[in-house]
MIVEXVEX-978144 format. One line per 10 residues: number of its first residue (from 1); their letters; for each residue x, y, z of N, C-alpha, C. Coordinates in nm, 2 decimals. Layout:
N
NUM = a = X,Y,Z,X,Y,Z,X,Y,Z | ...
END
This chain:
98
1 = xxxxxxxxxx = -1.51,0.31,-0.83,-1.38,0.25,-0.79,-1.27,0.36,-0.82 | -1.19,0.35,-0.73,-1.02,0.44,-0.76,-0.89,0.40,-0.71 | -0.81,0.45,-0.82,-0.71,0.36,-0.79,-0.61,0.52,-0.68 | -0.57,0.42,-0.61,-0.45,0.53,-0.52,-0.33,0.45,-0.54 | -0.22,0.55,-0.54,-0.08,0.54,-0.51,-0.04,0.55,-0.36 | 0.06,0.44,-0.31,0.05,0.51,-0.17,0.23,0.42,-0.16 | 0.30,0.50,-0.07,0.41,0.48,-0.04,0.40,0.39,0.06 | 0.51,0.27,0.08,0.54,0.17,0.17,0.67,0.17,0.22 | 0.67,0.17,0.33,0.79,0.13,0.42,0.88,-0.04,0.33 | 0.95,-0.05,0.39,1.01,-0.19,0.26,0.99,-0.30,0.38
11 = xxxxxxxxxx = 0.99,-0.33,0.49,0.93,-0.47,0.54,0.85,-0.49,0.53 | 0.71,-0.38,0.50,0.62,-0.45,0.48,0.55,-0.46,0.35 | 0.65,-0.36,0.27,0.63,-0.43,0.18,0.68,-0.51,0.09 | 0.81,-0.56,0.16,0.84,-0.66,0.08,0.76,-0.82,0.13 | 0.69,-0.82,0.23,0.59,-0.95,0.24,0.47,-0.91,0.19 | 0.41,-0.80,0.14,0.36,-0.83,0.00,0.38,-0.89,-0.12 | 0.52,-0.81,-0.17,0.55,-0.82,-0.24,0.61,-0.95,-0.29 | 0.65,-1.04,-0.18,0.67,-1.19,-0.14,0.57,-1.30,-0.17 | 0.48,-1.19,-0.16,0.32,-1.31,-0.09,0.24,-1.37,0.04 | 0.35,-1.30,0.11,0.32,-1.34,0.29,0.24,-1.28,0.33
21 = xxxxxxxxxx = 0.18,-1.11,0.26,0.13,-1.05,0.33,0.00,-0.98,0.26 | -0.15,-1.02,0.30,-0.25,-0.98,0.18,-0.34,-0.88,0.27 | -0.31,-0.80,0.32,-0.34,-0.72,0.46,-0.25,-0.60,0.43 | -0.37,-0.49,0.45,-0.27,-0.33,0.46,-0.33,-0.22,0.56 | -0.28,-0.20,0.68,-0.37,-0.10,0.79,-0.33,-0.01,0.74 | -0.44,0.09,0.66,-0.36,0.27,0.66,-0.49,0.31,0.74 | -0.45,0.45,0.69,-0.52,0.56,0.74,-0.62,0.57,0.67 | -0.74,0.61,0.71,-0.86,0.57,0.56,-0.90,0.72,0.55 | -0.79,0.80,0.53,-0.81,0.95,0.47,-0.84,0.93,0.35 | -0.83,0.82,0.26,-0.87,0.84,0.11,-0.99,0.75,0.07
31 = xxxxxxxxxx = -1.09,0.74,0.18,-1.23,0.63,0.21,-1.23,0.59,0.11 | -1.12,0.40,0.17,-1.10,0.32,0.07,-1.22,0.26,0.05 | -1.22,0.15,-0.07,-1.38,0.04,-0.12,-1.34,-0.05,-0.20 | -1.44,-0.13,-0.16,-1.42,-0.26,-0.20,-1.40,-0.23,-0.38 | -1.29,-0.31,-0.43,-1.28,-0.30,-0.61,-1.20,-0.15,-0.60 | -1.18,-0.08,-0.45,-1.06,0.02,-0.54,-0.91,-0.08,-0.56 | -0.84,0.00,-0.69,-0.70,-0.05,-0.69,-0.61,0.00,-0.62 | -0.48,-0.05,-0.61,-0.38,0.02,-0.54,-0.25,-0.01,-0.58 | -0.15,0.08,-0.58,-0.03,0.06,-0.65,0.03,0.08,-0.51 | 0.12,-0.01,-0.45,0.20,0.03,-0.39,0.36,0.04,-0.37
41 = xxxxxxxxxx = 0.44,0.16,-0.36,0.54,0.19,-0.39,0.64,0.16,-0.30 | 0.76,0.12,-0.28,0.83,0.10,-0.22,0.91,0.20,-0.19 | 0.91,0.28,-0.07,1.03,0.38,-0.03,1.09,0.33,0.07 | 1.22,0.38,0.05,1.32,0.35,0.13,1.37,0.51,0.21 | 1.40,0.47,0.39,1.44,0.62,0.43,1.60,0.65,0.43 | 1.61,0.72,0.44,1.79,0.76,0.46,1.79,0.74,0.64 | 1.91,0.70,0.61,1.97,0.68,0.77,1.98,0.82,0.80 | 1.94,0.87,0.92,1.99,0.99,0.99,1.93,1.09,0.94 | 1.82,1.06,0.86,1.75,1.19,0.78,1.63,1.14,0.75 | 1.51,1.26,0.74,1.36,1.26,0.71,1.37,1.23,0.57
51 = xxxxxxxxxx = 1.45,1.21,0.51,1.41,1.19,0.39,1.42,1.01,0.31 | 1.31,1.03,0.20,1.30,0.92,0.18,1.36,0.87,0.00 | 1.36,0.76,-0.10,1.41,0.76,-0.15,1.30,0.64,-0.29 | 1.26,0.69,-0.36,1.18,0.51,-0.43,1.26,0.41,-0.48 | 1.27,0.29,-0.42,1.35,0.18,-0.46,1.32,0.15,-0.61 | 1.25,0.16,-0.66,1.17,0.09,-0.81,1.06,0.05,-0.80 | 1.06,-0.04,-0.69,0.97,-0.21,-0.69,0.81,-0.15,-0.67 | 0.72,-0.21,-0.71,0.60,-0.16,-0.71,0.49,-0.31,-0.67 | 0.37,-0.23,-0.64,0.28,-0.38,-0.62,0.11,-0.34,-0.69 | 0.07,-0.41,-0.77,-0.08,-0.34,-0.81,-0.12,-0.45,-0.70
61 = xxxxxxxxxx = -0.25,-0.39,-0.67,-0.35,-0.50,-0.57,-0.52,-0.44,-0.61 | -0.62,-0.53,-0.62,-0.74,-0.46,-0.56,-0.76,-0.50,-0.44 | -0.85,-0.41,-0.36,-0.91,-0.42,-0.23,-1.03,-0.49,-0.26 | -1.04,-0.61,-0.19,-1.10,-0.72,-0.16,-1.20,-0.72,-0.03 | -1.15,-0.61,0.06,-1.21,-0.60,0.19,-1.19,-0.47,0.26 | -1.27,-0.44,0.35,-1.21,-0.30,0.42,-1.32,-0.35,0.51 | -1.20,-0.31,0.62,-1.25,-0.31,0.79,-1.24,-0.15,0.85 | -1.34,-0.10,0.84,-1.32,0.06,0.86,-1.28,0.07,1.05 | -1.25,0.16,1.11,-1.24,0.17,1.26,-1.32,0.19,1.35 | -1.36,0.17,1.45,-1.49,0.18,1.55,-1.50,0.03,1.53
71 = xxxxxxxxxx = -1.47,-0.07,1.52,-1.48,-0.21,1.58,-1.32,-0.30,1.58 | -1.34,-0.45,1.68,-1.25,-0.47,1.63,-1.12,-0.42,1.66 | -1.16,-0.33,1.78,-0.99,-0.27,1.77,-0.90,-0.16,1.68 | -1.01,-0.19,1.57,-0.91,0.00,1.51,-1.00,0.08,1.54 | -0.91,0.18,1.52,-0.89,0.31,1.55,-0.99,0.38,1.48 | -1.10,0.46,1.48,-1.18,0.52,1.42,-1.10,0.61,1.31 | -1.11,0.64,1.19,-1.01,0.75,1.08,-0.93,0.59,1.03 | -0.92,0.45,1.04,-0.81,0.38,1.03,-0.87,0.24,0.95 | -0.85,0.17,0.89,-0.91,0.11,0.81,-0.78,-0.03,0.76 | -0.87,-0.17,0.76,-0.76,-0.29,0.74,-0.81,-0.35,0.61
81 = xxxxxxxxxx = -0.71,-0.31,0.51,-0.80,-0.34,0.36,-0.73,-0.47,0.35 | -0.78,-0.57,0.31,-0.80,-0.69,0.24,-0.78,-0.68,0.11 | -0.63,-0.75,0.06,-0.53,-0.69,-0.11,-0.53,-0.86,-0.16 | -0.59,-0.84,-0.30,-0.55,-0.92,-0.43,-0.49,-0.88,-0.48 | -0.30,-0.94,-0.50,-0.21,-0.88,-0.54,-0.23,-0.88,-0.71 | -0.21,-0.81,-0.82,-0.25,-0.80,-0.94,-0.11,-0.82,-0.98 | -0.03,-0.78,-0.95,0.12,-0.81,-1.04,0.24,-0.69,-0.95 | 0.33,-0.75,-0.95,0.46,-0.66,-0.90,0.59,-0.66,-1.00 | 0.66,-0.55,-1.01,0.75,-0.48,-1.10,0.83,-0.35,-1.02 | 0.91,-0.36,-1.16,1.02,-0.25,-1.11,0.98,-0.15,-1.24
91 = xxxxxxxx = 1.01,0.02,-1.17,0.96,0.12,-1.26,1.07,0.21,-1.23 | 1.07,0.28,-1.34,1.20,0.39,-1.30,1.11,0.51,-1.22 | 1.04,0.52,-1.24,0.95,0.65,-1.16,0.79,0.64,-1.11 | 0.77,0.63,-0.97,0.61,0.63,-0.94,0.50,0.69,-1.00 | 0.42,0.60,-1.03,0.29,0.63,-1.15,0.32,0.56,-1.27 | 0.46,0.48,-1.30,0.48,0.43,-1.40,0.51,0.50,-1.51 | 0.56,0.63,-1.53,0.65,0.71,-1.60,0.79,0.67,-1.60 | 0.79,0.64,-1.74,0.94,0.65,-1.75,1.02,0.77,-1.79
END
């Protein structure tokens, strides 16, 4: 099992972070598995600019499921992990360094 950090857009992850939402399509460059953990980070972008910014807000989850691609509709490299939310908070810095 491993845990990854991974950055989120804030709609979606604020229905995580809500409870609405226990479903995450990424990219399965980091060949996710069932019982890895996952911190996910909230970034926010700048208007008018490539750049992005971390809100605080954070979300632990384990993966519960993974739908890898080649069925189903995704995309081969693309993967629909199935999240047990473990707890959400606010951190002054990603990875939980203060």
């Amino acid at each position: 099992m491993t845990h990854h950090d991974l950055k989120c857009d804030p709609v979606p992850f604020t229905e995580v972070f809500e409870g609405r939402k226990r479903a995450e399509f990424r990219k399965n460059d980091r060949f996710f598995e069932i019982g890895d953990t996952l911190t996910l980070w909230e970034w926010l972008r700048h208007p008018g600019r490539k750049s992005y910014q971390y809100s605080g807000h954070f979300v632990n989850a384990t993966v519960t499921h993974v739908e890898r691609g080649g069925a189903y509709g995704i995309r081969v490299g693309y993967a629909m992990l199935s999240l047990n939310v473990d707890g959400c908070g606010v951190s002054s810095l990603p990875g939980g360094a203060a």
